[in-house]
N, C-alpha and C positions, 0 to 999 in steps of 0.2 A: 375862127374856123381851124387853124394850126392847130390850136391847142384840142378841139375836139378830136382830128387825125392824131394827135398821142396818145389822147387817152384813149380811143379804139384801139390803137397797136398795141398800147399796152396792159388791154383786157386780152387779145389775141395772141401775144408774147407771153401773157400770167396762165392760158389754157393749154398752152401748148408746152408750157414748163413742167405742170401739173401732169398733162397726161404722158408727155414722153422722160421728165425726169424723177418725177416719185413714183412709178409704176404702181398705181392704186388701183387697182379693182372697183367693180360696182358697188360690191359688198364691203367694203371697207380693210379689207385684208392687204398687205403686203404679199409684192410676189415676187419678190427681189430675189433672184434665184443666187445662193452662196455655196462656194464649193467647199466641200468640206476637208478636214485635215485630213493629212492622208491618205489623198488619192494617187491611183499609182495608173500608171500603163498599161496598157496590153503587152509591151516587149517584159515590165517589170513583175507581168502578173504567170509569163510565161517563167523566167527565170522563179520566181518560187515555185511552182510548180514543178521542174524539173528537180530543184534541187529536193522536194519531198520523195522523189521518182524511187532512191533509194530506201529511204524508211518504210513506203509502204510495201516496194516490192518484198521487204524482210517480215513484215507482221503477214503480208497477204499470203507468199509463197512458205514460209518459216511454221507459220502459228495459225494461219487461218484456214492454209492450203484450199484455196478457194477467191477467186475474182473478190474482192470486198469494195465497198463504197468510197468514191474518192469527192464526192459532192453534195452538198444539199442544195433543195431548190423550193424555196413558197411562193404561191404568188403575190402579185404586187398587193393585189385587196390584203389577202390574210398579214401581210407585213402590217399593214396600217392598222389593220384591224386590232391585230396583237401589240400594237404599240400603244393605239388605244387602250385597251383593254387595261395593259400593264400598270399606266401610267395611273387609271383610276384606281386601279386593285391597292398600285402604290401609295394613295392619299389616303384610302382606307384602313389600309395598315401603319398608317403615320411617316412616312418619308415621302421624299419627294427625289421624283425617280430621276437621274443624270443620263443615264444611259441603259447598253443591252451589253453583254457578255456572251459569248459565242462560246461554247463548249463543247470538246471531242467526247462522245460516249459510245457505248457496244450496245447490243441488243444480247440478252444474257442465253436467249437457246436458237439452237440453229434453223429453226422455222422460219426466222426472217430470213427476207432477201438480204443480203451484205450485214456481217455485224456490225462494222462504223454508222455509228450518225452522228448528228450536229445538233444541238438544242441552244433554246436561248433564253436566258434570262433576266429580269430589270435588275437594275443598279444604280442605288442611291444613298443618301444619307439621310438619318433619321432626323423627322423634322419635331425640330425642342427650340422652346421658346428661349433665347439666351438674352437675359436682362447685363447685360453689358455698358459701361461708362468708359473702359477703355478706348483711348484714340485707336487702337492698334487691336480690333477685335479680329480674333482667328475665328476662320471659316473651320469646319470639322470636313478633314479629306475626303473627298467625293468617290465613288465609283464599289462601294462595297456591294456584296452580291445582299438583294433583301431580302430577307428571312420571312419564308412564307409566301413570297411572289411565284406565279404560277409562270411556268417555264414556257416554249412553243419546241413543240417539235415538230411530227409528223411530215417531217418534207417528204419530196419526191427525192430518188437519187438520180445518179447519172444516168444517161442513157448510152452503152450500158453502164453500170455501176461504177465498173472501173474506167469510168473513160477518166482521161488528162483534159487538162483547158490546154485549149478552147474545145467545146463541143458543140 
């Protein structure tokens, strides 16, 4: 009879490891939530922000003479979506995507609301088969912009354009 009580507890000690320490979904997925490199603060995301306070007030007041854009904003869907999207576009074109690259650009006539925006595009390294016998194979450095990878723009800007963070 003892020996049946441990082997019970220890089917109900193996389900409860299961669901509260390898955090596995239904579907077989990991949900292990990992923060990423990084990440910074609200006090530390306020101090950039000021310290840009000057450069833009010089292009916006100087050269744009006009309120310009101090933010982008996509929603959560079109993030994934474009991430999606990139990452197949990127197999297609032969690399294999590491990441996205965030880029300042203008809008070239004054029609637009705010000349600043923000675009984004994949970044990866081209994937080649490397026949290697070296103990000591080099990876080829990651994060170059891909050639031919289709960018995301179109955000929304600030509300209004020039606002500072927080908004």
């Amino acid at each position: 009879m003892k020996k049946f009580i441990l082997f019970i507890f220890g089917i109900l000690l193996g389900i409860a490891a299961y669901y509260f320490y390898l955090k596995i979904t239904t579907d077989g997925t990991d949900v292990t939530i990992v923060a990423p490199k990084g990440l910074i603060t609200p006090e530390e995301a306020k101090t950039l922000d000021q310290a840009f306070n000057s450069r833009h007030a010089l292009i916006s007041d100087s050269i744009v003479k006009r309120p310009d854009n101090r933010s982008a904003w996509w929603s959560l869907e079109d993030m994934k979506n474009y991430l999606k999207y990139a990452e197949n576009e990127s197999k297609e074109l032969g690399y294999n995507m590491d990441g996205v690259r965030v880029y300042l650009g203008a809008y070239p006539t004054e029609a637009e609301v705010g000349y600043t925006t923000m675009f984004l595009v994949p970044t990866g390294v081209e994937n080649i088969s490397q026949g290697n016998s070296s103990l000591f194979n080099m990876l080829p450095p990651g994060g170059g912009d891909i050639p031919g990878g289709s960018g995301l723009n179109d955000s929304s800007g600030g509300n209004p354009p020039s606002a500072k963070y927080p908004q």
